[in-house]
C-alpha positions in Angstrom: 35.9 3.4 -4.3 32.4 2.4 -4.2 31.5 3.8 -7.6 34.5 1.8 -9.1 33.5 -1.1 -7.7 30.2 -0.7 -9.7 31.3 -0.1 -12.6 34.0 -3.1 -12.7 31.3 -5.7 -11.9 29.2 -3.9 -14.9 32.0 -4.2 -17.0 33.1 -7.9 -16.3 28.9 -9.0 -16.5 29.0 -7.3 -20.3 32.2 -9.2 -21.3 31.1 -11.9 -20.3 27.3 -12.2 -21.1 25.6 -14.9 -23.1 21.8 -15.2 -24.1 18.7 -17.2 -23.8 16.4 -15.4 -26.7 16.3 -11.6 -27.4 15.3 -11.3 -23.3 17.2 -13.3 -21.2 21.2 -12.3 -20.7 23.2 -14.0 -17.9 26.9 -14.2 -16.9 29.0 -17.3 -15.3 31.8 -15.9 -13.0 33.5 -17.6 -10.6 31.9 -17.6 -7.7 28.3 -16.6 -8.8 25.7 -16.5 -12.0 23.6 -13.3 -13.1 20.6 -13.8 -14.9 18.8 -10.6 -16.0 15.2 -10.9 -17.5 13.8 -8.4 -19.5 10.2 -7.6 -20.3 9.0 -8.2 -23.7 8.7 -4.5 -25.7 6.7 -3.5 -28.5 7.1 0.2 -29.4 3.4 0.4 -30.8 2.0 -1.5 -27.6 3.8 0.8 -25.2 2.7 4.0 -27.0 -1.0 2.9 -27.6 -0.9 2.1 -23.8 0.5 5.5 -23.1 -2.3 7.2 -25.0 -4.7 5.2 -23.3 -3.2 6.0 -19.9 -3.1 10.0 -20.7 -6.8 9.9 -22.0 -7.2 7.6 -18.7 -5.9 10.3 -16.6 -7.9 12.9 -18.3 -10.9 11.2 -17.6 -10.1 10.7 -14.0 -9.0 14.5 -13.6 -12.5 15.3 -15.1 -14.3 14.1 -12.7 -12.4 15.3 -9.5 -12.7 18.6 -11.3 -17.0 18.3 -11.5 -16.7 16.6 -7.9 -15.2 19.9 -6.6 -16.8 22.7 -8.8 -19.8 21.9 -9.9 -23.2 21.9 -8.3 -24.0 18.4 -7.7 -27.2 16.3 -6.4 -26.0 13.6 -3.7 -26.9 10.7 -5.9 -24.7 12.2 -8.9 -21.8 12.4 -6.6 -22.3 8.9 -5.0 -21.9 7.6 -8.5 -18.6 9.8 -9.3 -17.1 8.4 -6.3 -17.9 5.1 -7.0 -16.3 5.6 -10.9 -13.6 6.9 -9.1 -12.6 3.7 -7.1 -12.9 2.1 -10.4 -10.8 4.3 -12.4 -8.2 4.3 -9.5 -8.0 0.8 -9.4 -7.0 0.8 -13.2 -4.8 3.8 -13.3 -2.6 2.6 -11.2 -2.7 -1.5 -12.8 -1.9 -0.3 -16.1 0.5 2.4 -15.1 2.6 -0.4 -12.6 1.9 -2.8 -16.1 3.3 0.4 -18.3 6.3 1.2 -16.6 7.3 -2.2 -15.8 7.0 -3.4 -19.5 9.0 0.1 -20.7 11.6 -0.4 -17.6 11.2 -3.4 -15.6 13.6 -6.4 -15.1 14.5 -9.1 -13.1 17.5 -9.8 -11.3 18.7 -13.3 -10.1 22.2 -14.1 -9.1 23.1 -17.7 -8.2 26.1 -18.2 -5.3 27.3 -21.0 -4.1 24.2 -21.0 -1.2 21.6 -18.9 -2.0 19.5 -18.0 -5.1 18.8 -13.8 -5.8 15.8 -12.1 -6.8 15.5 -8.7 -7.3 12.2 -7.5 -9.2 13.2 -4.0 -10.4 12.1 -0.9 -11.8 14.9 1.9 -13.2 17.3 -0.5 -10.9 15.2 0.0 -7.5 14.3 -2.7 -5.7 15.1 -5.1 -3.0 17.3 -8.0 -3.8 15.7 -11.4 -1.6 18.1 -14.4 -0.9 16.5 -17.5 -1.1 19.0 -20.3 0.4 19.4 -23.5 -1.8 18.2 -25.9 1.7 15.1 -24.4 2.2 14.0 -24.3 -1.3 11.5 -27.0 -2.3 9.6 -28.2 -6.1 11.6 -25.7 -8.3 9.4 -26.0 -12.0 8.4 -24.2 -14.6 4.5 -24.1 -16.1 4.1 -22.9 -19.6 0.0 -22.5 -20.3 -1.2 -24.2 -23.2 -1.4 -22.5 -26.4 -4.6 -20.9 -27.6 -5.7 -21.5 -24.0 -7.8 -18.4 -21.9 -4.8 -18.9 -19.2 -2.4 -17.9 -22.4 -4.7 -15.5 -24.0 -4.9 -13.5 -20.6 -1.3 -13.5 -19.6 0.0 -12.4 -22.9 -1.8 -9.3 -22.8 0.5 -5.9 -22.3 -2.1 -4.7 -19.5 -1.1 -8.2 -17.0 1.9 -7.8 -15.1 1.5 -11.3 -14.0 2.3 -14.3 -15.8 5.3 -15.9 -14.1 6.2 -18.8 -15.5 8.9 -19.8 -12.9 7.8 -21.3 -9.4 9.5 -22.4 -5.9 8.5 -23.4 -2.6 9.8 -21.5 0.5 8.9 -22.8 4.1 5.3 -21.1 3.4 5.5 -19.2 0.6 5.8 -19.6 -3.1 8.2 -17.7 -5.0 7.5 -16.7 -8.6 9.7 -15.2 -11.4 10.4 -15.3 -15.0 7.1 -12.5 -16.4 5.7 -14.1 -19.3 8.9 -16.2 -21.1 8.0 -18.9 -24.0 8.3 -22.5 -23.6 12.1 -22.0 -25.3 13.2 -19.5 -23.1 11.6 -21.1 -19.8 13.1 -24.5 -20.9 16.9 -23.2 -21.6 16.5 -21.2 -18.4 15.5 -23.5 -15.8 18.2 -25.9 -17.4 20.5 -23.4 -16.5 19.5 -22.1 -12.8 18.7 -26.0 -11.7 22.5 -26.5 -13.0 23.9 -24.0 -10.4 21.6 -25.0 -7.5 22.3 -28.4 -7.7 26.2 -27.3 -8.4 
């Protein structure tokens, strides 16, 4: 029954879905909105930062390898563990930046009293209501064009660049990965329709 269930809400979100852009897809229904947001792809920039990664990983496997077979001085295994931190710190941002841009999205779905988010990877993740009372100074920022803000965020390697933001008793929550000032504009047109609705 469950599995039916599924697969009739798929079906009625793909008869029904309209687009903002090539990214973002939503669906009006009744009694609640889905917005999905993908991530921008480019076949070349995914597979040059797969090579990348690999010869990454090689690297990394290199020098736990000399770390555990070869004859070492102390100093020259002070400075392999120290590389190490460094190269663990960036395998694992550019694989989370990798995976995400190959098969990340984000899930929003609008009721009548709370706003959605689910950020997802291959459909895991934790859906987080956010209910329409307690949110506070919904906006969107796009950074100027040409600007070190723009430059930085547009880069494949980020996973950041929300462009979305709302307050939440003491938090701020932040959504909407790298859209352009179209997409952002169209989309908060939309979502700020259902809240206030």
């Amino acid at each position: 029954m469950k599995a039916s269930l599924k697969s009739g809400a798929f079906f009625v979100y793909f008869c029904n879905v309209k687009w903002i852009g090539n990214r973002i897809s939503f669906s009006d229904q009744k009694d609640k909105t889905t917005i999905v947001i993908d991530p921008s792809k480019n076949v070349w920039i995914s597979a040059i930062m797969g090579a990348w990664l690999g010869m990454w990983y090689a690297i990394g496997g290199t020098v736990i390898w000399a770390l555990n077979v070869m004859k070492l001085k102390e100093q020259e295994k002070l400075i392999l563990w120290i590389f190490l931190v460094f190269w663990l710190y960036y395998a694992w941002r550019v694989t989370m930046s990798f995976f995400w841009n190959i098969r990340g999205q984000e899930y929003i779905k609008i009721s009548n009293e709370a706003f959605y988010l689910k950020k997802s990877f291959l459909h895991f993740g934790k859906s987080v209501p956010y209910y329409f009372e307690n949110m506070k100074n919904f906006k969107y920022d796009i950074p100027k064009e040409g600007s070190f803000q723009s430059i930085w965020e547009s880069s494949p390697w980020i996973n950041g660049g929300e462009r979305f933001e709302f307050d939440y008793f003491h938090q701020k929550v932040r959504f909407g990965r790298k859209l352009n000032e179209k997409e952002a504009k169209l989309l908060f047109q939309l979502i700020s329709k259902k809240i206030k609705a």
